[in-house]
Legacy VTK file of the C-alpha trace (Angstrom):
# vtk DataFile Version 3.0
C-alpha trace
ASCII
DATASET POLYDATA
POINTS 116 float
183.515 139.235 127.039
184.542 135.638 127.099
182.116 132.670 126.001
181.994 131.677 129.321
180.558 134.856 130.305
177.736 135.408 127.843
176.812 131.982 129.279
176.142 132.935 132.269
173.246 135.263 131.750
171.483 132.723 128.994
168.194 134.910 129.139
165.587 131.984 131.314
164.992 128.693 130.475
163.882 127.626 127.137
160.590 126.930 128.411
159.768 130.412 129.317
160.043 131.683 125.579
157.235 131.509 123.132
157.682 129.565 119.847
160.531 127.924 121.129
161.539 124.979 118.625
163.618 122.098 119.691
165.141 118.505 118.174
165.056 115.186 119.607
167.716 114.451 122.219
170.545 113.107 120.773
169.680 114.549 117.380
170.113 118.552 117.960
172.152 119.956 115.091
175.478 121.061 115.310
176.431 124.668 114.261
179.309 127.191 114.371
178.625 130.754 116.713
180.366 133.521 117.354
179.823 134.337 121.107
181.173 136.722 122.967
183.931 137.460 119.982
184.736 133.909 120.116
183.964 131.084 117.555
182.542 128.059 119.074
181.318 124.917 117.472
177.842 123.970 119.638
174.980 122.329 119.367
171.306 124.442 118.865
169.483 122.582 121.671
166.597 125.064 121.444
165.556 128.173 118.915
163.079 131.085 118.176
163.004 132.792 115.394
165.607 135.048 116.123
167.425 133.492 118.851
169.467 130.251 119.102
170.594 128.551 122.695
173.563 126.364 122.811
175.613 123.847 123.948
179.162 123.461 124.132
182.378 122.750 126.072
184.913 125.498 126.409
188.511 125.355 126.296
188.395 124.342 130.407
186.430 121.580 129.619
183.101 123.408 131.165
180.048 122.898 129.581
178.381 126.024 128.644
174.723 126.797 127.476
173.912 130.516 125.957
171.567 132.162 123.550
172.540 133.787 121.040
171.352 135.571 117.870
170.514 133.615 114.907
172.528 135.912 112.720
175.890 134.349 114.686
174.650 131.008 114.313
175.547 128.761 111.430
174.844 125.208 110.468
177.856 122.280 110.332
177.925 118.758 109.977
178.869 116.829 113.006
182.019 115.548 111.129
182.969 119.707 110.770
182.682 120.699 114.603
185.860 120.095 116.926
183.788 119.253 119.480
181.249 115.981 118.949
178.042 115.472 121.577
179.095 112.138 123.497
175.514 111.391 123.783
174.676 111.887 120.311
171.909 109.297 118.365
174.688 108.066 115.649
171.390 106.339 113.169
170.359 109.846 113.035
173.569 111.710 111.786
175.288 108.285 109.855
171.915 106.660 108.526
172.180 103.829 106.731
172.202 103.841 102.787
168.718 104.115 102.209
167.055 104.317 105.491
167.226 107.999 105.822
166.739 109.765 109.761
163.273 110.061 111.146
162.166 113.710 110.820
161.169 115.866 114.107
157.693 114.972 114.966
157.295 119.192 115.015
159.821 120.499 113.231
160.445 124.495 114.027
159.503 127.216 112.058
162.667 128.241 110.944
166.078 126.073 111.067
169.030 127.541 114.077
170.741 128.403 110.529
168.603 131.009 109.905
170.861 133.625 109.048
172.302 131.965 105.798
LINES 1 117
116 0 1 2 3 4 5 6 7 8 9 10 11 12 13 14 15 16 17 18 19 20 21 22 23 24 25 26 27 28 29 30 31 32 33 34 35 36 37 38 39 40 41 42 43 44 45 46 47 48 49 50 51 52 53 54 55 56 57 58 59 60 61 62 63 64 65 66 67 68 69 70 71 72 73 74 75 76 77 78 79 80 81 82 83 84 85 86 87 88 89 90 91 92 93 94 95 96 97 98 99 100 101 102 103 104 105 106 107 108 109 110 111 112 113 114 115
């Protein structure tokens, strides 16, 4: 199954899950899935504690969103993932020396890296 087609059928919108845990726009962080037997570098726009939903582009230039287990899910720096957010808050992942990035005003229970 291609990336694009695990996409399709992401599972309902985020706001239909319970505990769902989410960043600030702009300030999701980026991680490295395996979906569909492919490796994809995403953004977690949206987690439980077992399941991860993500954003990327795919090699057509689509943007896909999915969920995925947390165990296929792990954490990168922006500078590590091929594909960088366009829309991204750049204070928040390049903070200046000693003004570090405002924390989520409710942070989740469990980081989209869970698995590690």
């Amino acid at each position: 199954m291609a990336a694009g087609e695990a996409a399709q059928n992401d599972g309902g919108w985020p706001g239909q899950r319970a505990g769902v845990g989410r960043a600030r726009y702009g300030q999701e962080p980026y991680v490295r899935a395996t979906v569909g037997g492919e490796t994809v570098d995403a953004k977690a726009i949206s987690w439980t504690r077992t399941d991860v939903q993500l954003k990327w582009v795919d090699a057509g230039g689509s943007t896909r969103t999915g969920w995925v287990p947390a165990s296929a899910v792990r954490r990168i720096s922006r500078d590590e993932s091929a594909w960088r957010d366009p829309y991204d808050d750049y204070g928040f992942y390049y903070p200046e020396p000693g003004n570090p990035p405002p924390r989520p005003a409710a942070p989740p229970a469990e980081p989209p890296d869970a698995a590690q």
